[in-house]
N, C-alpha and C positions, 0 to 999 in steps of 0.2 A: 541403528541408523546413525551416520554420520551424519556432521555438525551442519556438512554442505547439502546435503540433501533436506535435511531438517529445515534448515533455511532457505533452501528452495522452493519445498514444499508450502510453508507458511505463507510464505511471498504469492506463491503462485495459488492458493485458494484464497487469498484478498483480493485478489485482480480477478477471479470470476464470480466472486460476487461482490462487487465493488456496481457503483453507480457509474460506471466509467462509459462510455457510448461511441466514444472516436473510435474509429478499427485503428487509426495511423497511434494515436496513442496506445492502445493495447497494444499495438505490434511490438512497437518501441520497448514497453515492459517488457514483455516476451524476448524479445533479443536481448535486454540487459540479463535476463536472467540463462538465457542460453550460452551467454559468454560469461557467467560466473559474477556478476556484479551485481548481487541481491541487493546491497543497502540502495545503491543507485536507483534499483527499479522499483525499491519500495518507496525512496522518496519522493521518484520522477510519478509512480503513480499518484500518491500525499497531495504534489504540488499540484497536482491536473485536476485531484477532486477538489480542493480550495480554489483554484484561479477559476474552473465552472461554476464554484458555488454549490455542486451538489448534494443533495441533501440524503443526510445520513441517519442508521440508528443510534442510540445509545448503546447498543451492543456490540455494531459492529465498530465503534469508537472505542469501547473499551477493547477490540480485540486487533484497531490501529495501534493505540498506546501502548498494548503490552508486546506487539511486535516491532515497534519502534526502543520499547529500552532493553527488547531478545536482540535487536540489530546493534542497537550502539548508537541508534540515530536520532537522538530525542526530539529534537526541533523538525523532525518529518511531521510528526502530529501537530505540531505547535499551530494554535488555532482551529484546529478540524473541531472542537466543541462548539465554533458559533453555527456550524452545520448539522448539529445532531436535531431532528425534528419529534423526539418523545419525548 
């Protein structure tokens, strides 16, 4: 598997099970990753679950973090631990 699809792939199984609830938001991932701009839609999702507030596991935090330093994006997580609730 190439690097793009690998990172498509990652991106796009955190957006369906992510806390995420707006369809206008999810669409928006979704188009970012249909035109190739995975970091973007893995931030743009990042910023959408902190600015909700939504509340996260520690699991799936650790599996934002280590898709954030596969992306190159490290400050996407930044802060996503005041939202982990285990």
């Amino acid at each position: 598997m190439d690097r793009y699809h690998y990172v498509q792939g990652l991106v796009s199984r955190l957006l369906e099970e992510s806390p995420l609830t707006s369809e206008d938001v999810i669409a928006d991932v979704r188009h970012l990753l249909a035109v190739g701009e995975e970091e973007l839609a893995f931030d743009t999702m990042c910023s959408w679950i902190y600015e909700d507030s939504l509340p996260i596991s520690s699991e799936y935090y650790g599996r934002l973090v280590a898709a954030a330093q596969e992306l190159g994006t490290l400050k996407s997580a930044d802060k996503l631990d005041e939202l982990v609730t285990d």
